[in-house]
Biopython code that builds the backbone (N, CA, C, O; Angstrom):
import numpy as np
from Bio.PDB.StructureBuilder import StructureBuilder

atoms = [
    (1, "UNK", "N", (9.002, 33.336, 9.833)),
    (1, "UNK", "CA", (9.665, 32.048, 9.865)),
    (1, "UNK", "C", (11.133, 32.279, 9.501)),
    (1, "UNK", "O", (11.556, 33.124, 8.713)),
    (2, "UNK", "N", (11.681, 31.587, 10.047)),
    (2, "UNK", "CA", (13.421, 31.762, 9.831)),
    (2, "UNK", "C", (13.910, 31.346, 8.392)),
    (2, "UNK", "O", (13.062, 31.262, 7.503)),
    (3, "UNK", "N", (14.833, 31.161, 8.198)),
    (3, "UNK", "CA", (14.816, 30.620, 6.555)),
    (3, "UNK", "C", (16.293, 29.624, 6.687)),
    (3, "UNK", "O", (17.285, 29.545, 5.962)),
    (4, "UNK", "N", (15.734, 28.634, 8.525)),
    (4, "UNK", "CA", (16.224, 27.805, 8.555)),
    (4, "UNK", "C", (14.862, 26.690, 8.631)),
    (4, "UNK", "O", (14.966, 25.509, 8.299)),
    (5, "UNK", "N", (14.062, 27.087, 8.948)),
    (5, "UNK", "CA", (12.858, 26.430, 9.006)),
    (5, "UNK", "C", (12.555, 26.257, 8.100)),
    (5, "UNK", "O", (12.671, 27.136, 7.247)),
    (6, "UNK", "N", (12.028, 25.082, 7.818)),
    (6, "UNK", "CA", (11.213, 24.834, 6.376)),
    (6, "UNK", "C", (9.542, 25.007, 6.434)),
    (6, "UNK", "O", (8.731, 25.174, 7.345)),
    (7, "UNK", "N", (9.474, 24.890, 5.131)),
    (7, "UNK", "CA", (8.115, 25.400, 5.308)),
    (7, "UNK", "C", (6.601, 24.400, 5.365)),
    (7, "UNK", "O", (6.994, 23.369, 4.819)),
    (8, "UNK", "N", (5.507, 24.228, 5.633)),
    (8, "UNK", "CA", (4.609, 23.235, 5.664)),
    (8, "UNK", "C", (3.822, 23.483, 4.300)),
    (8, "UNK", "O", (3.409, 24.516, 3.774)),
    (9, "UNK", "N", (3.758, 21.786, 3.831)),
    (9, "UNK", "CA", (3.358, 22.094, 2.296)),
    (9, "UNK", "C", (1.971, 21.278, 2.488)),
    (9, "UNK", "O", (2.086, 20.056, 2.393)),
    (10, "UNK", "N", (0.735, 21.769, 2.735)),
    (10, "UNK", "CA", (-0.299, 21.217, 3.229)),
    (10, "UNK", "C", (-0.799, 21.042, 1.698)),
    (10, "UNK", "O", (-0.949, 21.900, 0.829)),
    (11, "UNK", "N", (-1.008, 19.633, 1.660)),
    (11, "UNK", "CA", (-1.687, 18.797, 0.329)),
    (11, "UNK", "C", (-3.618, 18.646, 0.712)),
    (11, "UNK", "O", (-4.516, 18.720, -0.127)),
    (12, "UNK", "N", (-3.742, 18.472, 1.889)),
    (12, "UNK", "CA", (-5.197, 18.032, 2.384)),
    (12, "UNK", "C", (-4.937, 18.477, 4.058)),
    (12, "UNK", "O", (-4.042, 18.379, 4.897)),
    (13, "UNK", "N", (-6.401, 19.052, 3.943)),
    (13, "UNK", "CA", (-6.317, 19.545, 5.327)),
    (13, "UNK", "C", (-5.754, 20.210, 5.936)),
    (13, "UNK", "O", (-4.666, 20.679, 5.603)),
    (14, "UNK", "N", (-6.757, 20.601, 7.764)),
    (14, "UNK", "CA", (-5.666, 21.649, 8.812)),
    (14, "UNK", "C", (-6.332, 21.733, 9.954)),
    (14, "UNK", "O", (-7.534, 21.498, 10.076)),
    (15, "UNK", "N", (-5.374, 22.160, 11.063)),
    (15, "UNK", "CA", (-5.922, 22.329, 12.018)),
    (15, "UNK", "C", (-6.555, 23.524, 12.607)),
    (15, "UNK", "O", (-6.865, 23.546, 13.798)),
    (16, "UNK", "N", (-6.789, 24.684, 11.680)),
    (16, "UNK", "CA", (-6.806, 26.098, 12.365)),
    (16, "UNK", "C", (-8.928, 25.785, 12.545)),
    (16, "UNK", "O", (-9.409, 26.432, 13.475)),
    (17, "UNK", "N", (-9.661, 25.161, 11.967)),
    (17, "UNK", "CA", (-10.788, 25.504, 12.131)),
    (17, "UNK", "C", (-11.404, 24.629, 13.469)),
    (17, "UNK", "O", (-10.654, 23.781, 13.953)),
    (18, "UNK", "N", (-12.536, 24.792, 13.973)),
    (18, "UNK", "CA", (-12.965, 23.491, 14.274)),
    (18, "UNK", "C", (-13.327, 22.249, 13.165)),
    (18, "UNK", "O", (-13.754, 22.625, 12.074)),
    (19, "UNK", "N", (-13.168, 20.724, 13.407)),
    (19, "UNK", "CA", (-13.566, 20.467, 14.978)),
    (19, "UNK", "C", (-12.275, 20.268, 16.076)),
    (19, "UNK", "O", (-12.432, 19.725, 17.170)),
    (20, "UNK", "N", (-11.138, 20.736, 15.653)),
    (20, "UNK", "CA", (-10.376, 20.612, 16.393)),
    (20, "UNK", "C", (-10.278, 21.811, 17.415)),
    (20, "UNK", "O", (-10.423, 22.985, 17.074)),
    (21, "UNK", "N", (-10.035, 21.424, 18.610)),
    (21, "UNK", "CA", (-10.483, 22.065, 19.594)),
    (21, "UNK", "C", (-8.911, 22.908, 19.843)),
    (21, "UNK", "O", (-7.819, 22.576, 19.381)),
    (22, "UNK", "N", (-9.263, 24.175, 20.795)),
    (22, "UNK", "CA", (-8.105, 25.093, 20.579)),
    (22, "UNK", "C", (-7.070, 24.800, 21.252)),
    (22, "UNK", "O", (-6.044, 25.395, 20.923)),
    (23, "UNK", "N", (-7.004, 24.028, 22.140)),
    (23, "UNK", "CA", (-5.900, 23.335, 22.406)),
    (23, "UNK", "C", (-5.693, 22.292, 21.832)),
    (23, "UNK", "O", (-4.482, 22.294, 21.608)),
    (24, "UNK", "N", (-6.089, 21.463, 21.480)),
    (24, "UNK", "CA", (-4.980, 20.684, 19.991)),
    (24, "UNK", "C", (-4.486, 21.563, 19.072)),
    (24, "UNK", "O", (-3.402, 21.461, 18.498)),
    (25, "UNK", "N", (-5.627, 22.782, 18.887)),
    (25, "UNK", "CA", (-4.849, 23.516, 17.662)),
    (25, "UNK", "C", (-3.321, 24.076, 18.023)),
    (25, "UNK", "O", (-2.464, 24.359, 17.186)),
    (26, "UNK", "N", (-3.199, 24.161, 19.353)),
    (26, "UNK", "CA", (-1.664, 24.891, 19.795)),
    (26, "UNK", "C", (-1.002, 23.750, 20.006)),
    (26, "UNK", "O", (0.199, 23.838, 19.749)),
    (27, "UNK", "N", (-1.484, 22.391, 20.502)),
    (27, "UNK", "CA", (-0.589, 21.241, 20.564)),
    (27, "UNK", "C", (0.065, 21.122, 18.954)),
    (27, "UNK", "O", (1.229, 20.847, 18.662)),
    (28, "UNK", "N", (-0.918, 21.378, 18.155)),
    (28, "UNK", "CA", (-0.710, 20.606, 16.989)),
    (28, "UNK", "C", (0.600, 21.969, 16.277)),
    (28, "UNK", "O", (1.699, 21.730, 15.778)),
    (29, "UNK", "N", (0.207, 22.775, 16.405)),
    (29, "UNK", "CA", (0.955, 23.822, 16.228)),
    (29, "UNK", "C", (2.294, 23.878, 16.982)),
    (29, "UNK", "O", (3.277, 24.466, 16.530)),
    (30, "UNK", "N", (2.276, 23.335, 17.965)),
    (30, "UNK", "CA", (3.846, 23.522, 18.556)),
    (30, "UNK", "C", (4.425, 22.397, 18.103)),
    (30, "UNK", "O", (5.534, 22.669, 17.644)),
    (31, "UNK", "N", (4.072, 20.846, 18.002)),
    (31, "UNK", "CA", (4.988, 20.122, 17.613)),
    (31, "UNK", "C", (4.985, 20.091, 15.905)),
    (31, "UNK", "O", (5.685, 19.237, 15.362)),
    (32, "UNK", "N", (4.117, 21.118, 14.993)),
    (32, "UNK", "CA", (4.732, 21.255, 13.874)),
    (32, "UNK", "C", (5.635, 22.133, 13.673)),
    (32, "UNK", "O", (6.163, 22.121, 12.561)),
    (33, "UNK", "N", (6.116, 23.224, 14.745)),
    (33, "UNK", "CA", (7.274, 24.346, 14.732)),
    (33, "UNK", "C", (8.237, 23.262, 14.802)),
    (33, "UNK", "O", (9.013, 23.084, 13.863)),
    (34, "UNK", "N", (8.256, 22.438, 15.951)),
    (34, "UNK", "CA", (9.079, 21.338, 16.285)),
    (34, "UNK", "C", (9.625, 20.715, 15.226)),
    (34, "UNK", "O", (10.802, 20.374, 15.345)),
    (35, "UNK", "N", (8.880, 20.404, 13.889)),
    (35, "UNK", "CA", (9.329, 19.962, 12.845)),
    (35, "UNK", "C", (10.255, 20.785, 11.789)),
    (35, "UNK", "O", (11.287, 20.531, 11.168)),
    (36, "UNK", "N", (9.414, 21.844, 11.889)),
    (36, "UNK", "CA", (9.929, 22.726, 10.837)),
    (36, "UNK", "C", (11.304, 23.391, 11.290)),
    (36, "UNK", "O", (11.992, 24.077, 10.534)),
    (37, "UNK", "N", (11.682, 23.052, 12.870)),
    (37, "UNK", "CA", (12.784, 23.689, 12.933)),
    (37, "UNK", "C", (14.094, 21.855, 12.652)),
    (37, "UNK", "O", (15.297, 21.638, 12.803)),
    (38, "UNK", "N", (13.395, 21.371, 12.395)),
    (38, "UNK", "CA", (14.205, 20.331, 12.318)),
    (38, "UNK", "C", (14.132, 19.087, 13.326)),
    (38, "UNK", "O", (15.009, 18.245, 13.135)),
    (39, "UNK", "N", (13.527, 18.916, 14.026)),
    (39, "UNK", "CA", (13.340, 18.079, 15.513)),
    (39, "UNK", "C", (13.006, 17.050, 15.023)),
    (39, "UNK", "O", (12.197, 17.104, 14.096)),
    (40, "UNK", "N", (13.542, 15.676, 15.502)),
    (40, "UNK", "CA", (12.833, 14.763, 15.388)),
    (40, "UNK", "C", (11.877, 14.055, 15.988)),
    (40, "UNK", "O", (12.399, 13.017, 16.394)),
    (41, "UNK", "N", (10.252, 14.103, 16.366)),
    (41, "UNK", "CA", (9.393, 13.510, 17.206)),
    (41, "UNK", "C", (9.353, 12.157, 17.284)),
    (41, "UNK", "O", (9.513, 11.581, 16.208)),
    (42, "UNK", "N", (9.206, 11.562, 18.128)),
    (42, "UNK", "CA", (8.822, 10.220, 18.862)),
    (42, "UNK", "C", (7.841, 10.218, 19.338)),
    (42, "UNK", "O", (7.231, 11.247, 19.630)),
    (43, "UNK", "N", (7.369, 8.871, 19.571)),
    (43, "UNK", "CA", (6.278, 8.676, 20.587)),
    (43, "UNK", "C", (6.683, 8.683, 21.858)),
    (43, "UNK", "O", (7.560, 8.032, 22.426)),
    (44, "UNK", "N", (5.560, 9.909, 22.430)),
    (44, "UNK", "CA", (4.101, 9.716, 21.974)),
    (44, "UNK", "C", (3.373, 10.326, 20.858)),
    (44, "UNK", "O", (2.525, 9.879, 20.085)),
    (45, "UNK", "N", (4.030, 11.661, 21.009)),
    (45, "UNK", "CA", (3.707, 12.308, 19.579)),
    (45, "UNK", "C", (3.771, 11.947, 18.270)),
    (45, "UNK", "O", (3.023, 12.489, 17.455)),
    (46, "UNK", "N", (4.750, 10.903, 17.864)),
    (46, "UNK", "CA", (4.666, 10.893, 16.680)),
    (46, "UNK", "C", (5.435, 9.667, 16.433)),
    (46, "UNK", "O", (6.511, 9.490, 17.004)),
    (47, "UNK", "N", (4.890, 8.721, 15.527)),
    (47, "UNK", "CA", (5.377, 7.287, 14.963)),
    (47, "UNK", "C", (5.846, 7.413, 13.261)),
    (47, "UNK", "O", (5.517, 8.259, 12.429)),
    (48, "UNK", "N", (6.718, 6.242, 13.140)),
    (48, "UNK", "CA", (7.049, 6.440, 11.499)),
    (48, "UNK", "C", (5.922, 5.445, 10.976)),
    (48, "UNK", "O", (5.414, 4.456, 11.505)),
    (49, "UNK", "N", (5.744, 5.967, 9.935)),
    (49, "UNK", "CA", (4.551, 5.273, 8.771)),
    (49, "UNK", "C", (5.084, 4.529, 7.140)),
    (49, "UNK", "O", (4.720, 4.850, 6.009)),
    (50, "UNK", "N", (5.896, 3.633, 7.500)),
    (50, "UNK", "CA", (6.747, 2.697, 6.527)),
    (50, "UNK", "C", (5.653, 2.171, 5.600)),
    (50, "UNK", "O", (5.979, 1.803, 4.472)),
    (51, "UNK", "N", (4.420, 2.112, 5.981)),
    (51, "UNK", "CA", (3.768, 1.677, 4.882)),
    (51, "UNK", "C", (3.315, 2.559, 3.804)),
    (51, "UNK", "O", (3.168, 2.174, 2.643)),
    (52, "UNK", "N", (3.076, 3.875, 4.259)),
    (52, "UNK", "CA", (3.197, 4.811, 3.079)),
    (52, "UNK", "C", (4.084, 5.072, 2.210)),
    (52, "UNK", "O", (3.976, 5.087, 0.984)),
    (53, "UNK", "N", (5.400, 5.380, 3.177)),
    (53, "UNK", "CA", (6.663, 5.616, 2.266)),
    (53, "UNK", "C", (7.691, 5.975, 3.121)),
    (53, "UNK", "O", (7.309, 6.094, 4.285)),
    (54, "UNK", "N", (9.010, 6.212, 2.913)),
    (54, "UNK", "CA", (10.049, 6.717, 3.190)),
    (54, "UNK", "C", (10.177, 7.926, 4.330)),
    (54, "UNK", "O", (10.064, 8.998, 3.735)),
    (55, "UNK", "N", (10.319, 8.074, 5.366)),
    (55, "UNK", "CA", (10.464, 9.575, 6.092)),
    (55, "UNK", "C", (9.239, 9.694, 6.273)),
    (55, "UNK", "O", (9.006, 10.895, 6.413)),
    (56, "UNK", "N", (7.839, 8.782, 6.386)),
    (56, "UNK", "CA", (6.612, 9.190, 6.740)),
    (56, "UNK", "C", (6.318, 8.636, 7.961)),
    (56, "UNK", "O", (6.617, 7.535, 8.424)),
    (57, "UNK", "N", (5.386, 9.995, 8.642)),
    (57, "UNK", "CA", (4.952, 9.542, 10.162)),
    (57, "UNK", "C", (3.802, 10.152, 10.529)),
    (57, "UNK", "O", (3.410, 11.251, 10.138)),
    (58, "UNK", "N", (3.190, 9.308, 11.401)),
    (58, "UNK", "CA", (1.745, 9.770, 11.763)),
    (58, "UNK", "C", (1.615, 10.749, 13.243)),
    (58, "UNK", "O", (1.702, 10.134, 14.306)),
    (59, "UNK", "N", (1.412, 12.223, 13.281)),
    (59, "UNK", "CA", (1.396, 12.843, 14.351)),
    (59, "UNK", "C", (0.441, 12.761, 15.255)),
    (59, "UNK", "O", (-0.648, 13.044, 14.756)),
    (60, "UNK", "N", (0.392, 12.521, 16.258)),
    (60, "UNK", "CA", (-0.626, 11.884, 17.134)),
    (60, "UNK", "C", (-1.192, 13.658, 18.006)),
    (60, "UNK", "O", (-0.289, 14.396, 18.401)),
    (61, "UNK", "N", (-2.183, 13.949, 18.126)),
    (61, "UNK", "CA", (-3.017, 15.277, 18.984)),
    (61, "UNK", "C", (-4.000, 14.720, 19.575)),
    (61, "UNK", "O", (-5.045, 14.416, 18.999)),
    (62, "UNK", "N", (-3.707, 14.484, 21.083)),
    (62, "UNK", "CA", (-5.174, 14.253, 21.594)),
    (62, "UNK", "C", (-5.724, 15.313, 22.027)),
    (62, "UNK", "O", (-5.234, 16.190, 22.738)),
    (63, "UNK", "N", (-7.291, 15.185, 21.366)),
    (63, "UNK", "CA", (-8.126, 16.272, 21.764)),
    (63, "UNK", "C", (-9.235, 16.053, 22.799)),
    (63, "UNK", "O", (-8.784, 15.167, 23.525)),
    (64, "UNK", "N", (-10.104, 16.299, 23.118)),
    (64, "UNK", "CA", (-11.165, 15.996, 23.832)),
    (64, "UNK", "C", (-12.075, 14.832, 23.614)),
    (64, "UNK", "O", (-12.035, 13.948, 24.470)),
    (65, "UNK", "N", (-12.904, 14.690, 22.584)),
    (65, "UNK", "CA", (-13.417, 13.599, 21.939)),
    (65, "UNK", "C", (-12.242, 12.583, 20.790)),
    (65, "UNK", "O", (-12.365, 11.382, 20.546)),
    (66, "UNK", "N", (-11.468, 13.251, 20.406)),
    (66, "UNK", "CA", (-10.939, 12.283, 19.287)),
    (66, "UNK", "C", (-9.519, 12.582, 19.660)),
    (66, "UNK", "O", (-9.171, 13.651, 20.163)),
    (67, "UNK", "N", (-8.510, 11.322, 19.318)),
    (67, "UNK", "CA", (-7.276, 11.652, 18.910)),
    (67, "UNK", "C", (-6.903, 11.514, 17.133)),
    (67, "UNK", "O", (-7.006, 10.498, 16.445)),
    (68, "UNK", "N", (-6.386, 13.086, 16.642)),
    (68, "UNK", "CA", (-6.473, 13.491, 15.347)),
    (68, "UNK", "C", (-5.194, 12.678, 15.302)),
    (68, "UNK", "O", (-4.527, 12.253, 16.245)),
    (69, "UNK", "N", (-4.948, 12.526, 13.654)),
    (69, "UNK", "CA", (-3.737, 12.024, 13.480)),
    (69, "UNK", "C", (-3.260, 13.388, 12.114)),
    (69, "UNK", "O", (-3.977, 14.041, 11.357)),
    (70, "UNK", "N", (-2.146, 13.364, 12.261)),
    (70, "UNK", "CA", (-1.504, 14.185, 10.929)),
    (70, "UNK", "C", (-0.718, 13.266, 10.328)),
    (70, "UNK", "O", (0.248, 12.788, 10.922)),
    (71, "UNK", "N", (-1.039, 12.922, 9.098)),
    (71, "UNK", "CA", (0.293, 12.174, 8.114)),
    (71, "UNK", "C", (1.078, 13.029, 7.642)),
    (71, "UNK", "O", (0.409, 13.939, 7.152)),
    (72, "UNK", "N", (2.188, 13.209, 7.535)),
    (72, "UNK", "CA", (3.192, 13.812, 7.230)),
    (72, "UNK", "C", (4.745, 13.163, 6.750)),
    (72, "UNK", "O", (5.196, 12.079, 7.120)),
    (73, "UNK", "N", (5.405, 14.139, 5.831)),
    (73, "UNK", "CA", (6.318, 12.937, 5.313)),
    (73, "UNK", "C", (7.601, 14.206, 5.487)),
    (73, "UNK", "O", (7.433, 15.374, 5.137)),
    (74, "UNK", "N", (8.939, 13.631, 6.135)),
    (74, "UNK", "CA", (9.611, 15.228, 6.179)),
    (74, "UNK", "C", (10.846, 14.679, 4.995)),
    (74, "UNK", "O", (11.560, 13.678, 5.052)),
    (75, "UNK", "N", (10.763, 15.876, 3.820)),
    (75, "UNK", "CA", (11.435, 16.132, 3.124)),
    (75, "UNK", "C", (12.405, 17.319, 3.475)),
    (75, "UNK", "O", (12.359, 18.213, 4.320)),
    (76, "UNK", "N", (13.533, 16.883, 2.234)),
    (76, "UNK", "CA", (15.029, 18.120, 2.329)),
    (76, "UNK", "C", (14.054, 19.378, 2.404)),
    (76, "UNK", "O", (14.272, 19.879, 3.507)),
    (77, "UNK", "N", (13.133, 20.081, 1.777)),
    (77, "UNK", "CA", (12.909, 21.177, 1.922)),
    (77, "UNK", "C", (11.669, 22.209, 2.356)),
    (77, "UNK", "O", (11.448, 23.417, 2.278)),
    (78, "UNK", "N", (10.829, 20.733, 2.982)),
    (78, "UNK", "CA", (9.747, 21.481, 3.514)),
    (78, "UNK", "C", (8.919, 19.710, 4.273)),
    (78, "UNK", "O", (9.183, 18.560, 3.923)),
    (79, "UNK", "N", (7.939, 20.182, 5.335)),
    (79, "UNK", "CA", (7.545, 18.897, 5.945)),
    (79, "UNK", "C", (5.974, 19.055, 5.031)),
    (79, "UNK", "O", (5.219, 20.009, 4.846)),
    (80, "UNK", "N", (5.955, 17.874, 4.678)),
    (80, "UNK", "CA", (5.012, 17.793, 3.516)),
    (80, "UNK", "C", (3.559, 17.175, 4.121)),
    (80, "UNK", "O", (3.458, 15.948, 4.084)),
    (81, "UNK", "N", (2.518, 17.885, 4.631)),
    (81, "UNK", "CA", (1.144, 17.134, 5.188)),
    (81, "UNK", "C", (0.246, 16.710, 4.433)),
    (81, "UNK", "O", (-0.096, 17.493, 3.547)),
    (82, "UNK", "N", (-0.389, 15.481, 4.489)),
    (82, "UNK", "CA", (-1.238, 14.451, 3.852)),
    (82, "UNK", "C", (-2.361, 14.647, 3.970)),
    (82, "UNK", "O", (-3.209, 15.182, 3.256)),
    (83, "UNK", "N", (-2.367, 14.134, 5.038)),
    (83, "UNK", "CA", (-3.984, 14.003, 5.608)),
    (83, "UNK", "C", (-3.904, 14.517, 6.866)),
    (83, "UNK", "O", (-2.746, 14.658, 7.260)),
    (84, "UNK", "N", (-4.738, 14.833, 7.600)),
    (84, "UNK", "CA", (-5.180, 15.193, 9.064)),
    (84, "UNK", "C", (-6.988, 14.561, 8.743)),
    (84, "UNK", "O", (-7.925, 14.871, 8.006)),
    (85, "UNK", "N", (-6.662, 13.422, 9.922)),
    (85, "UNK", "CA", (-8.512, 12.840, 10.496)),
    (85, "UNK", "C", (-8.313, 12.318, 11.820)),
    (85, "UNK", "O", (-7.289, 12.029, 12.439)),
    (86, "UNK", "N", (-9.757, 12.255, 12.157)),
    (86, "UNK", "CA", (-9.665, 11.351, 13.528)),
    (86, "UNK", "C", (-9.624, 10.291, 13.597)),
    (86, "UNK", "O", (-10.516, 9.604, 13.098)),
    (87, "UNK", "N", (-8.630, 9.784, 14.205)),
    (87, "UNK", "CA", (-8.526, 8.307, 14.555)),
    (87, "UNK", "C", (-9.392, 7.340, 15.377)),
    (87, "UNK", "O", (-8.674, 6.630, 16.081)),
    (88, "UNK", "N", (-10.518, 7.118, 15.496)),
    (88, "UNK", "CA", (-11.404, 6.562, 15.925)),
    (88, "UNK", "C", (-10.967, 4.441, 16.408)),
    (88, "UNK", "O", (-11.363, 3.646, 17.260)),
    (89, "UNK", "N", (-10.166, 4.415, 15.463)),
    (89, "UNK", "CA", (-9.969, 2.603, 15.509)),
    (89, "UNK", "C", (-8.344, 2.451, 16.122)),
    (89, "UNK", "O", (-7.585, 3.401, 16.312)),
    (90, "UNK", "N", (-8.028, 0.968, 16.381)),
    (90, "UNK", "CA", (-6.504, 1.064, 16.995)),
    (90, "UNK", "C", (-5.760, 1.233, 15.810)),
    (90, "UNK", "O", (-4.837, 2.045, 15.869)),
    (91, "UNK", "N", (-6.074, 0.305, 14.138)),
    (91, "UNK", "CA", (-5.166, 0.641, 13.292)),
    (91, "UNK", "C", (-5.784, 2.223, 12.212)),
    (91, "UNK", "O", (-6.899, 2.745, 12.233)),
    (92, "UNK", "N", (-4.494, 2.626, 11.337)),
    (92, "UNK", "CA", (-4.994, 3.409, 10.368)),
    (92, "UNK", "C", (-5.484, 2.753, 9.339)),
    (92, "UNK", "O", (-4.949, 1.751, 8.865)),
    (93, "UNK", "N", (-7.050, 3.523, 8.715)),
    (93, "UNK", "CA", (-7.669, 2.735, 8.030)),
    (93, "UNK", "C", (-7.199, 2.629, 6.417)),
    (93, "UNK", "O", (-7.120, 3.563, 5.618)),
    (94, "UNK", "N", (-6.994, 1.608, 6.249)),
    (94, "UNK", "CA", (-6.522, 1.791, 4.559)),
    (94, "UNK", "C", (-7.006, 2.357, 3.702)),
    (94, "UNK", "O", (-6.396, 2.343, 2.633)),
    (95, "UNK", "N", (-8.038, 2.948, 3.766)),
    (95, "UNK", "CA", (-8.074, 4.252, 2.758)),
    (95, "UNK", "C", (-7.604, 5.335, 3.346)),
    (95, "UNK", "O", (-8.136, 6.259, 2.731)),
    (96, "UNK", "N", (-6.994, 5.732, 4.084)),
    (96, "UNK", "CA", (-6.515, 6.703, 5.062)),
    (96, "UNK", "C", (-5.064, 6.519, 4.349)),
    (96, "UNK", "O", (-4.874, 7.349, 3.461)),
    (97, "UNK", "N", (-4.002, 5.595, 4.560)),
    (97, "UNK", "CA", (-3.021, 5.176, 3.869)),
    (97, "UNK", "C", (-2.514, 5.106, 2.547)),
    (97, "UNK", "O", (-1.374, 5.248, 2.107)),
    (98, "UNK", "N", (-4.166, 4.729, 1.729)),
    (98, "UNK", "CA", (-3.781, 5.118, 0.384)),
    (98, "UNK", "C", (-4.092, 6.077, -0.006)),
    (98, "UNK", "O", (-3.481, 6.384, -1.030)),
    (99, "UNK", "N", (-5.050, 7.019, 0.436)),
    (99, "UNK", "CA", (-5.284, 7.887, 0.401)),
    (99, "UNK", "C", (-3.478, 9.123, 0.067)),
    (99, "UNK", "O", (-2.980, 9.600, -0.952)),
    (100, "UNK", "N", (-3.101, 9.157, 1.526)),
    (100, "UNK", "CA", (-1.959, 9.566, 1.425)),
    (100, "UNK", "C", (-0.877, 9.538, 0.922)),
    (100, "UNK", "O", (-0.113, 10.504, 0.905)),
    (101, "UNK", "N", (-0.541, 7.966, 0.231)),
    (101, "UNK", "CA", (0.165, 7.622, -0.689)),
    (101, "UNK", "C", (0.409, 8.229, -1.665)),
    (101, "UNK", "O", (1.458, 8.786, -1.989)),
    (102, "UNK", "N", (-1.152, 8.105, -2.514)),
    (102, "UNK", "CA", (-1.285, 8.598, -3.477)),
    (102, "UNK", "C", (-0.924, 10.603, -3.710)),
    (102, "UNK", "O", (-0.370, 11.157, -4.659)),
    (103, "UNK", "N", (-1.566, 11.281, -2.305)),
    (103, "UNK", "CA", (-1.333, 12.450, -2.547)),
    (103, "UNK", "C", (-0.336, 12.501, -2.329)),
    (103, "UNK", "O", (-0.014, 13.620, -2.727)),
    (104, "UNK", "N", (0.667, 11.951, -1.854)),
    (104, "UNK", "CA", (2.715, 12.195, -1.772)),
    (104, "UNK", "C", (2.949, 11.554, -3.246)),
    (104, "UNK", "O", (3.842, 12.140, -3.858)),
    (105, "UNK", "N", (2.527, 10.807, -3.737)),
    (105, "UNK", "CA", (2.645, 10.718, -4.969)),
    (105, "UNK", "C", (2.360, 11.551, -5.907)),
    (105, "UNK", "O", (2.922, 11.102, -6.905)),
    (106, "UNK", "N", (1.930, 12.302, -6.121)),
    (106, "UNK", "CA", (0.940, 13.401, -6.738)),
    (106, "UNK", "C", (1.799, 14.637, -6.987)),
    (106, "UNK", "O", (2.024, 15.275, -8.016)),
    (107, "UNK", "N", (2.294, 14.804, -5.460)),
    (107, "UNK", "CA", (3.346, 15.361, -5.620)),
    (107, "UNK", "C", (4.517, 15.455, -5.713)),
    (107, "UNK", "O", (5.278, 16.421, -5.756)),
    (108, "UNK", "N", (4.628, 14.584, -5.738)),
    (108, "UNK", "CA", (6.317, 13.973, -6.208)),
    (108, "UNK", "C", (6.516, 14.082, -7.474)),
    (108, "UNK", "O", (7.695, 14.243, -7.787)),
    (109, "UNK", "N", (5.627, 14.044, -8.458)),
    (109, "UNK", "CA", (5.185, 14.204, -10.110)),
    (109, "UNK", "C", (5.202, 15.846, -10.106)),
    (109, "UNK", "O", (5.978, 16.495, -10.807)),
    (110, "UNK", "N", (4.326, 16.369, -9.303)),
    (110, "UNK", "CA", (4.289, 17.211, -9.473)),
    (110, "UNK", "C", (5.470, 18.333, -9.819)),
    (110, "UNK", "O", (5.467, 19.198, -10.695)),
    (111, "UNK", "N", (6.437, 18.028, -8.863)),
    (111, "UNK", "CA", (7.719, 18.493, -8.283)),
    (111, "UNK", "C", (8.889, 18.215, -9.510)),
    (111, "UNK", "O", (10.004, 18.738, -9.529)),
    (112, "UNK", "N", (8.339, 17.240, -10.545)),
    (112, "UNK", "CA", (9.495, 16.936, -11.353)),
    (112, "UNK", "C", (9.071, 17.827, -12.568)),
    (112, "UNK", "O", (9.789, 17.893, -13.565)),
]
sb = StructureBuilder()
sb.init_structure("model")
sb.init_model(0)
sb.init_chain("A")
sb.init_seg("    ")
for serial, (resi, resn, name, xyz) in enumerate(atoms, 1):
    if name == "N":
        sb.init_residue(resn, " ", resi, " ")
    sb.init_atom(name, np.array(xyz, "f"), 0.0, 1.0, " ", f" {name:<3s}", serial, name[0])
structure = sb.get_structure()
């Protein structure tokens, strides 16, 4: 990795095992290089998530049966991942949300 790239600070979850299938795993993998080199995603790939917090957005991977979502929040020094699940419904489910909250919270304490 370059040491312009930042680095991925995975709190919960990933995509390297199943059930994510191996092409999401390289989808999901190229638009997180995309991040880490600094890029900013849009939809379709990727929406901001104001109800969690600040700089947070939900990465969208469609796979075969499910479209996964990645929560992610991009900080000054690394893109910080939440959660990764399947999105099964049109909205994200609120324990999904607080869920993530709380672990960006967690570490935000942590960090001080």
């Amino acid at each position: 990795m370059s040491p312009k790239h930042k680095p991925l600070a995975w709190l919960h979850g990933g995509v390297k095992s199943p059930p994510f299938s191996a092409a999401a795993r390289v989808e999901a993998g190229f638009l997180l290089r995309g991040l880490q080199r600094g890029e900013l995603l849009s939809m379709p790939h990727s929406r901001p998530m104001r109800s969690i917090g600040p700089r947070c957005h939900e990465l969208r991977i469609v796979d075969v049966d499910f479209t996964w979502r990645i929560i992610y929040r991009i900080d000054s020094d690394a893109i910080v991942i939440a959660e990764v699940f399947a999105k099964k419904t049109q909205q994200t489910p609120k324990a999904v949300l607080d869920t993530s909250w709380g672990r960006l919270k967690e570490y935000d304490h942590a960090g001080k």
